[in-house]
C-alpha positions as CSV (number, residue, x, y, z in Angstrom):
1,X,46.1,-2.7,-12.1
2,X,43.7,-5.1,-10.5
3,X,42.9,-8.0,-12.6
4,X,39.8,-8.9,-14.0
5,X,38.4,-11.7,-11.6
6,X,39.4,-8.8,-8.6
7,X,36.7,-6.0,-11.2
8,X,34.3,-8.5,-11.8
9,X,34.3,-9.6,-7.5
10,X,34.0,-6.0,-6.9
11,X,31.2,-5.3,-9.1
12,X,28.9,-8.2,-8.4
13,X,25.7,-8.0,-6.6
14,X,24.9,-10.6,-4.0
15,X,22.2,-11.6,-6.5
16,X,24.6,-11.5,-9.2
17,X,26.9,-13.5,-7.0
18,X,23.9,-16.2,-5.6
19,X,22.9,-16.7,-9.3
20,X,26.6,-17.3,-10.6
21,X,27.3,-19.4,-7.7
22,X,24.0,-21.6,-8.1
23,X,24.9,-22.0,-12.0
24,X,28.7,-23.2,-10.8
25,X,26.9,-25.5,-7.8
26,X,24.1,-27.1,-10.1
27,X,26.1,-27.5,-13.3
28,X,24.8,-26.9,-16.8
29,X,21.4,-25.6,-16.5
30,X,18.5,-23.0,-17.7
31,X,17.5,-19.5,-16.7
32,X,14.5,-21.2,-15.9
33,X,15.3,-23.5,-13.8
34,X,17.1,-20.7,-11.8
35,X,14.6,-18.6,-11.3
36,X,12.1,-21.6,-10.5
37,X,14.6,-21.9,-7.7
38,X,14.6,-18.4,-6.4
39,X,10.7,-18.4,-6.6
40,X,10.9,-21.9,-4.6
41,X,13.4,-20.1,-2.0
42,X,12.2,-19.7,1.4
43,X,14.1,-16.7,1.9
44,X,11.2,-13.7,1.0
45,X,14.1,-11.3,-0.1
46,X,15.0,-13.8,-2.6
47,X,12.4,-14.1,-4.6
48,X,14.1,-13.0,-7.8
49,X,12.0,-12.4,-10.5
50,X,11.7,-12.7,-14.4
51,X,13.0,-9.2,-14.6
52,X,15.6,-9.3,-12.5
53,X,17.1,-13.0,-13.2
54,X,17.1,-13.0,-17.0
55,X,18.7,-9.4,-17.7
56,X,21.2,-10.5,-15.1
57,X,22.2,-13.9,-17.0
58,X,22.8,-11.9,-19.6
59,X,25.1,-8.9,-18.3
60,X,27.1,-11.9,-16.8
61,X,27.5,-14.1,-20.3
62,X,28.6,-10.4,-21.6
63,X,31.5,-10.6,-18.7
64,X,32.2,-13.7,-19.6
65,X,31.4,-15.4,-16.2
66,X,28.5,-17.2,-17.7
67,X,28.5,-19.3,-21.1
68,X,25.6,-20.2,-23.3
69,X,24.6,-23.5,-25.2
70,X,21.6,-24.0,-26.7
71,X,19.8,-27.0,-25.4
72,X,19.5,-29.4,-28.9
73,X,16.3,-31.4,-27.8
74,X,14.3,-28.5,-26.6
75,X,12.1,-26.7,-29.2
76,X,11.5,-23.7,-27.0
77,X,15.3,-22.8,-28.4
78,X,16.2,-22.6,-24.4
79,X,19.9,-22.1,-23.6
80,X,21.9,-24.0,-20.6
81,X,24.2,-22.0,-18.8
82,X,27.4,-22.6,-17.3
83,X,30.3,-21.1,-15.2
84,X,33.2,-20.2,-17.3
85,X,36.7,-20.6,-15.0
86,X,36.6,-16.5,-15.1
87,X,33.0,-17.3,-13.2
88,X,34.3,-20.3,-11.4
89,X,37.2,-17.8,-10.0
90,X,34.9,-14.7,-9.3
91,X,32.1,-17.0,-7.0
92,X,35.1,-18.1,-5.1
93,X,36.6,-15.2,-4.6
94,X,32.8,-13.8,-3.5
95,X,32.4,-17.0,-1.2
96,X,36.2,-15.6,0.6
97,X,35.4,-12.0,0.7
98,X,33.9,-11.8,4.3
99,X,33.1,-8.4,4.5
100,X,31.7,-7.2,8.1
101,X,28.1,-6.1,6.7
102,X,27.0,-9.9,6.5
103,X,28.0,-10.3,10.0
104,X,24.5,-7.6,10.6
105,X,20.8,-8.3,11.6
106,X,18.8,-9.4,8.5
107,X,16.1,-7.6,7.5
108,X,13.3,-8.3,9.8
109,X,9.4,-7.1,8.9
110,X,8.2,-7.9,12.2
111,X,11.2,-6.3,14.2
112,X,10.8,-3.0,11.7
113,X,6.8,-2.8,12.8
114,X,7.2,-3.4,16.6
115,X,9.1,-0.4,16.7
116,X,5.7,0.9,15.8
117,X,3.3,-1.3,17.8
118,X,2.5,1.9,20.6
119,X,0.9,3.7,17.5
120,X,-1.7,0.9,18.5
121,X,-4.4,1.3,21.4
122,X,-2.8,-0.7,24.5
123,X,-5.9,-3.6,24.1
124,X,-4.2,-4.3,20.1
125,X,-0.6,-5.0,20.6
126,X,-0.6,-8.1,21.9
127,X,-3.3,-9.7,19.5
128,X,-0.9,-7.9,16.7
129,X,2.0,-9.5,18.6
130,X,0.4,-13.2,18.5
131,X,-0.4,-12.9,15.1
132,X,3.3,-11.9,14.1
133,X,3.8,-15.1,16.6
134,X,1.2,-17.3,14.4
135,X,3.1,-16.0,11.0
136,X,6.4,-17.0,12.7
137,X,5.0,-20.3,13.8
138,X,3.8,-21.1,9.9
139,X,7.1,-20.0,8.7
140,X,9.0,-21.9,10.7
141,X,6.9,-25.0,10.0
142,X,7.4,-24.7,6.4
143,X,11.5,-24.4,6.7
144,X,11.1,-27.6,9.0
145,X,9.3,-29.4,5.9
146,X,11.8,-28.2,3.3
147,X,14.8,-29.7,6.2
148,X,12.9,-32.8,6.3
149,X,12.8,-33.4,2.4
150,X,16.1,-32.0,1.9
151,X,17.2,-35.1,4.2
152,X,15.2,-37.6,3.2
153,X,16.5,-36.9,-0.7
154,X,20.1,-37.5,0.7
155,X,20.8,-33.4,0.7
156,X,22.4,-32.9,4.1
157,X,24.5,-30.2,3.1
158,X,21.2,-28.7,1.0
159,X,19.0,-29.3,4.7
160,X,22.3,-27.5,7.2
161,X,21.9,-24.8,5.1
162,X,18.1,-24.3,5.7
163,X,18.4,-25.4,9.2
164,X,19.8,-21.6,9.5
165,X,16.2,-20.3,8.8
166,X,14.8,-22.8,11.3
167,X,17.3,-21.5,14.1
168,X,16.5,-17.9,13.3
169,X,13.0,-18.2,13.1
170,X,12.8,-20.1,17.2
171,X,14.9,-16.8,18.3
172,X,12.3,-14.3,16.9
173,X,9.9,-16.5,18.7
174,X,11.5,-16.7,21.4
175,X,12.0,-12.5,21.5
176,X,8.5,-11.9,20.5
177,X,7.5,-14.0,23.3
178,X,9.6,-11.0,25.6
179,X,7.6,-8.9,23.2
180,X,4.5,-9.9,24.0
181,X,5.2,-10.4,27.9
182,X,6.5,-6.5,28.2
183,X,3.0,-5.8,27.1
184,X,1.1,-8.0,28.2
């Protein structure tokens, strides 16, 4: 019989899992502030919203991953959350579990169009191309930004993390610049 931190590991979602590990990072705080922090994310696919965050809070304080205090000075009768040591144990488990999926390509808009990009009359694939270059550029520029205050507030760990994005952002430049070469 597999125990319960081994059913509740199994039947997380990454989300799930993000939020529950955020909650155990942070300490004590509000749905709120967690899903100001997903909004903030510069990760598009991470953009959890109100729908998805609070219903998920609350299937997790049913688990008993998650516990519930209400917040005494705050009129809005908002609750802080925080890990229970059956939550601690089931993000640490999630944060082991290295399954060969994560290993795989993200998601990629622009690599998922230029399969397309001969639908296009030969004279619009590379101005599409330079544009997908620009959005790149601007992207990249904003993860540089977020590094930079991330250091500068003393978060080093916070700005390694993000410096993930910036790496992956110069190798999509550096492929669509192959891209744009081949049809050139």
């Amino acid at each position: 019989m597999a125990s319960a931190d081994t059913n509740d590991r199994k039947s997380m979602t990454e989300l799930e899992a993000c939020v529950l590990a955020l909650i155990a990072l942070e300490g004590p705080c509000t749905a709120y502030s967690i899903r100001k922090q997903f909004e903030e994310s510069l990760t598009s696919t991470w953009h959890a919203s109100t729908g998805s965050i609070y219903p998920l809070i609350r299937r997790m304080t049913e688990r008993g991953l998650l516990d519930r205090h209400a917040v005494a000075s705050d009129g809005r009768g908002s609750n802080e959350l925080s890990v229970t040591p059956a939550g601690k144990k089931a993000a640490q488990a999630w944060l082991k579990a290295v399954p060969e999926w994560i290993g795989e390509p993200a998601a990629d808009p622009i690599r998922t169009r230029l399969n397309f990009v001969r639908l296009l009359a030969p004279g619009e694939r590379v101005p599409v191309i330079e544009e997908m270059m620009d959005a790149t550029r601007a992207s990249l520029r904003r993860v540089e930004r977020s590094m930079d205050q991330l250091k500068a507030e003393g978060r080093d760990v916070d700005a390694l993390a993000v410096s993930g994005a910036a790496y992956e952002l110069r190798a999509r430049l550096a492929w669509l610049k192959e891209v744009r070469t081949y049809y050139a």
